[in-house]
N, C-alpha and C positions, 0 to 999 in steps of 0.2 A: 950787062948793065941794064937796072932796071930805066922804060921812058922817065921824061920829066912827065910830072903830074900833073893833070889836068882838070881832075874833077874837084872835089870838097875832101880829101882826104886830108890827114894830121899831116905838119908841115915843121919841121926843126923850131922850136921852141916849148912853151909852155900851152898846155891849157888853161887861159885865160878866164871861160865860162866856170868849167870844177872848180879854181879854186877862189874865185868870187862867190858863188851859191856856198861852197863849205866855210869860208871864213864868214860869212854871213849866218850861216847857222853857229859858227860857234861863239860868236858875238850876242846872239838871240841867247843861247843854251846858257851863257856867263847870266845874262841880266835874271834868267829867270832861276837860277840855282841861287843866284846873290835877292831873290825876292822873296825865295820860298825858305831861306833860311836865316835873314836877317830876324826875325822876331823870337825866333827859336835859341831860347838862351840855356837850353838843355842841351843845342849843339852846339851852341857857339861858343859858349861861357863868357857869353855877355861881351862877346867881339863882332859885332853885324858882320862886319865885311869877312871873318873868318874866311867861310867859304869860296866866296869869291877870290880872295887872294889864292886857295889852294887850288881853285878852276884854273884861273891866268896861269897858275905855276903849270898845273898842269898840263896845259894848252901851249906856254912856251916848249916843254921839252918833247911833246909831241912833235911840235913843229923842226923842233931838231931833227927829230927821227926823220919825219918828211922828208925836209933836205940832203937828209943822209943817204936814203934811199933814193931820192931821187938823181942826187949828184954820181951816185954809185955807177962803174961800167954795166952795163946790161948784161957781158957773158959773168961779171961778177953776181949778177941776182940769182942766175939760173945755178950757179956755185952755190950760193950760199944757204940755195931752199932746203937741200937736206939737213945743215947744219941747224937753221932754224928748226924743223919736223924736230929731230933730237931734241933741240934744249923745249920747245913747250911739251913733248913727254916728260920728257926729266923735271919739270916742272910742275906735270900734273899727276906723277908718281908722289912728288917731295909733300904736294899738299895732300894725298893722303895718308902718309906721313905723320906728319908736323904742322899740316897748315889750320888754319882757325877756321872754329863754326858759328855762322853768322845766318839768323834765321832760318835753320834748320839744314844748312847746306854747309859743307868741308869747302868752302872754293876759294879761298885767300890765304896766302903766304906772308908773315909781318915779314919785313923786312926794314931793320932799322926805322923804326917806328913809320914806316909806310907797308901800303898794302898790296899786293898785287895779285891778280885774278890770272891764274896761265889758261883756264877755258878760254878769256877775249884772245891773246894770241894764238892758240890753237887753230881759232879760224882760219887766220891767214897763211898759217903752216900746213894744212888740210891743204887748203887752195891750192897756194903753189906746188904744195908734195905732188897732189896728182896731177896737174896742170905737167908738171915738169916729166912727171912717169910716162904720160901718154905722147907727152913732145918727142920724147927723147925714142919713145919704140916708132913711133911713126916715121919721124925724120930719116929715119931709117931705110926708109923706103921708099921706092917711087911712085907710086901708088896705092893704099890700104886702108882697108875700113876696120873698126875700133871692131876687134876682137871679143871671145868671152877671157880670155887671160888678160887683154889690157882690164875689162871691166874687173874683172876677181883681184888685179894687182892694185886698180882705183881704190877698190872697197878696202884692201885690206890696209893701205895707206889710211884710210878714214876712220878702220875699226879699232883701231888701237887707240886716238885719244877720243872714242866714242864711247869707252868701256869706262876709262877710265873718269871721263865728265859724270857718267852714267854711276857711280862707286858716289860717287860727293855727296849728293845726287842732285845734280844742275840739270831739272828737265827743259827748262827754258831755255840754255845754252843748245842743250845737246837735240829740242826742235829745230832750232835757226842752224845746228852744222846737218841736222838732215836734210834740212831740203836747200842749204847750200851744196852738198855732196850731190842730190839729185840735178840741180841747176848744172853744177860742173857735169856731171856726165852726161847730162841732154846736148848740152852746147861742145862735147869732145866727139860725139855722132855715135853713141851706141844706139843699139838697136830697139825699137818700139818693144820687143818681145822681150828684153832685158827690164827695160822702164817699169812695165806693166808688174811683171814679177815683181821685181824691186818694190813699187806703190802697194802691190796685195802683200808684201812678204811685212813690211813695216805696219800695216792696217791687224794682219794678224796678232804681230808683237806687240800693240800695243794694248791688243783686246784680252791675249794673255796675262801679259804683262798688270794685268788689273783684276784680274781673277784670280791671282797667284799670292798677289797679295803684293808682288814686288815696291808698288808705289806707297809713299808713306802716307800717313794719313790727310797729312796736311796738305799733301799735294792732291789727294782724292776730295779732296773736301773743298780746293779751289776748281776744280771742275765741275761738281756740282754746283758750284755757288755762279759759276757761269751759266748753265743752264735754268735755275732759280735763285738770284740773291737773297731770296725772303726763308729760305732755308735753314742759315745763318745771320740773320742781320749784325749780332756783335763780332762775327770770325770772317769766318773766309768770305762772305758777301759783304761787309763793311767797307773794303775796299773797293767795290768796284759800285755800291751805292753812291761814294762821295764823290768819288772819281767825278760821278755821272751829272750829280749835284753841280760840283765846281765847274765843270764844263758848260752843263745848261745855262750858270750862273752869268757869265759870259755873253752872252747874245752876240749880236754883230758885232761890234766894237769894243768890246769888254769893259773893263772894270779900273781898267787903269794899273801899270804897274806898279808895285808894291801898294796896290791897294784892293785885290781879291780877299773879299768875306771868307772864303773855304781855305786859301790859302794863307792869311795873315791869323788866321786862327789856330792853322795843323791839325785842320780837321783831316788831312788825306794824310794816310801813310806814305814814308818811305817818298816824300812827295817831290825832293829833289835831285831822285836817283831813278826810279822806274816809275815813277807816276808825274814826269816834268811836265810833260804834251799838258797834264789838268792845268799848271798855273797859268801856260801862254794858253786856254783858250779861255781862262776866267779873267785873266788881267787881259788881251789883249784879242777878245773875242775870237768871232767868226775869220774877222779880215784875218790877224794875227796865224791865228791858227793852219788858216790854209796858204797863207804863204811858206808855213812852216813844211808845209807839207812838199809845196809847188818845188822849195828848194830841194828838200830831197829828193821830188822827182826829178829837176836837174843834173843832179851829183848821177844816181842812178841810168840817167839817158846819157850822161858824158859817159859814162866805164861804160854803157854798151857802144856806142861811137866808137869807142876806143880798142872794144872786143871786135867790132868788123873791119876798122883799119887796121888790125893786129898783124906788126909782119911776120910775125913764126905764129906754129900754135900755141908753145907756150902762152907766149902773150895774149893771144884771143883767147886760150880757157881764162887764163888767171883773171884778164879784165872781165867776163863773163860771168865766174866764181865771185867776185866781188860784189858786182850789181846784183846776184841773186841772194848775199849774205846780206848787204845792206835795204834790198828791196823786203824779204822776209821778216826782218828785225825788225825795221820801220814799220811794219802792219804788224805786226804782231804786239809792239810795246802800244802804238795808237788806237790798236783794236780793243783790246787792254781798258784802255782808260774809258774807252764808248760802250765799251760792256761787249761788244761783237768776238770778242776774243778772249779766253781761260787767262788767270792773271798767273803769270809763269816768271815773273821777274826778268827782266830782257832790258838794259839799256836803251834809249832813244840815241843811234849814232849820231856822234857830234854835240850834241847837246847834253843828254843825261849827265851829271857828275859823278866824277870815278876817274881815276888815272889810267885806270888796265885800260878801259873800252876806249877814252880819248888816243891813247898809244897807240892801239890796234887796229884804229878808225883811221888816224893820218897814215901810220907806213902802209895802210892801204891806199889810200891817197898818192902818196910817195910812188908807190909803186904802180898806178895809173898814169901819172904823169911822165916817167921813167916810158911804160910801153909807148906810149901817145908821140913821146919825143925822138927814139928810138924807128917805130914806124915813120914820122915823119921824116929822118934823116935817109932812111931804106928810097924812100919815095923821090928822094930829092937827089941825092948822089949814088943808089944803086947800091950795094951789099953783095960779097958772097956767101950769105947766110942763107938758110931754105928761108923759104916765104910762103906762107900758107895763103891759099887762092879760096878759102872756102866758102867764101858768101852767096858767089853768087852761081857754086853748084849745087848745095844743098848738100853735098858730102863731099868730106876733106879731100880736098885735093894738092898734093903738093909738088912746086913748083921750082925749079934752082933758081935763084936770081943772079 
């Protein structure tokens, strides 16, 4: 039996913090999808609230999944992650396939007149795939550090829907599952000497990878428009001009919702799906903005919380895999809009609209909540599951409980 707890560890319930910061962002994410597309009667067809009803819709069945997974047994998650791996390949085989192109990228499935993206779930399939691979060889064991076959079984779990994001061509996507993949395998304890390689072998490919010719134009052409927007002012710098505009526009306090000059005009592209972050810092300034932010740092410091009370390792990669999906995405989509970042198309998790990334965003949720409650019950009445002890050696050690 494990002692009763004594310190600040997860305790049988919920996380009260995650899921007050997440429903607060996606309350933020509705008003600002519903400001930046009410005037837009190209999208709406002259229904303002359009959009926003299909946020809520999609926000209610997100919340499903949430509870789905969360109410789920825990040895059932650790089942079900291969099953998941399968269907978002099979997923991201079908959209090359069949699926639709949508500003120059294969990445959507219609599906009875909705859409769905199998990259957003990939993520979480990635995570838990490997998460569960290296659980499942260590546990094994009484003692063992992450091998070069556990790292070559990680990767090749990653490389397969990496290829295939990579065919669409979702560069956006397939930066946030790289250095989601690197995040997971820092925090499962490979070796520096592994890391290193892996950082130069990725630096290499992507400097090939541009020599080759492999990327398309338009994606080369938003990389320089990062390095000079004035290169292009009508193309690929356009967006990250207004961006920059709307946001300056802003000042402390902003503009007032549904009352942003850049956004009540559609001056910014795409401005309620990857360029959201521009309307909350025009309408709802500085303050606005960085609570937008603060909360994500929240959400992000809960799954790591959640990653060192982890009581297996599964649990600790997968919450660790999360906080570095959602940490990368959030700077990448917010870098984006400040111009500090190439515009790659990436959702703002939680907020952005789009059903795929809301889905994929809660049963990660779902499943934070699920490890959190889980450890807390480990902690509280003891388990005969392994229990991973590795916070506070610095390499995995594990433990019988």
């Amino acid at each position: 039996m494990l002692p009763a707890p004594t310190g600040t560890g997860p305790r049988p319930g919920v996380d009260r913090l995650l899921i007050a910061a997440a429903a607060v962002l996606l309350v933020i994410g509705s008003l600002a999808v519903w400001s930046a597309t009410s005037g837009r009667d190209d999208l709406t067809g002259g229904d303002p609230t359009l959009y926003l009803k299909k946020q809520l819709m999609n926000i209610a069945i997100g919340t499903v999944l949430a509870v789905l997974v969360l109410a789920i047994d825990y040895r059932w998650v650790r089942l079900l992650a291969p099953l998941v791996y399968v269907a978002s390949v099979v997923g991201l085989a079908l959209v090359l396939a069949v699926g639709a192109t949508i500003n120059g990228s294969r990445s959507w499935l219609l599906i009875g007149g909705m859409s769905l993206q199998p990259a957003e779930f990939a993520k979480v399939a990635v995570i838990t795939g490997m998460a569960l691979f290296v659980a499942e060889r260590s546990e094994n064991a009484w003692r063992r550090r992450v091998g070069s076959v556990d790292v070559l079984g990680m990767l090749a779990i990653a490389a397969l829907p990496a290829v295939l994001i990579l065919l669409q061509p979702d560069l956006g996507t397939m930066l946030v599952l790289a250095a989601t993949v690197f995040g997971v395998l820092t925090v499962a304890g490979v070796s520096r000497a592994w890391l290193g390689a892996l950082a130069g072998g990725a630096i290499m490919a992507a400097v090939v990878a541009v020599q080759v010719g492999f990327l398309a134009d338009y994606q080369v052409n938003r990389f320089l428009a990062f390095t000079d927007p004035t290169l292009d002012p009508r193309g690929a710098g356009y967006n990250t001009t207004q961006a920059r505009i709307a946001i300056g526009n802003g000042g402390v306090f902003g503009q007032g919702l549904f009352d942003g000059s850049q956004t009540q005009s559609g001056f910014v592209p795409e401005q309620h799906t990857d360029f959201i972050f521009t309307v909350i810092g025009e309408e709802l300034g500085l303050v606005g903005a960085g609570a937008v932010i603060a909360l994500l740092g929240i959400v992000i410091w809960r799954a790591l919380v959640i990653a060192v009370h982890a009581h297996d390792l599964f649990g600790r990669v997968a919450a660790a895999g999360i906080a570095c999906w959602f940490g990368f995405q959030a700077f990448q989509n917010i870098g984006m809009c400040l111009g500090i970042m190439p515009v790659t198309g990436v959702p703002l998790p939680l907020i952005s609209y789009g059903g795929s990334s809301l889905f994929a965003g809660l049963i990660a949720i779902g499943l934070l909540l699920n490890i959190a409650h889980r450890s807390g019950q480990a902690r509280m009445f003891g388990s005969e599951a392994t229990r991973w002890a590795g916070p506070s050696t610095g390499r995995g050690v594990l433990v019988r409980g």
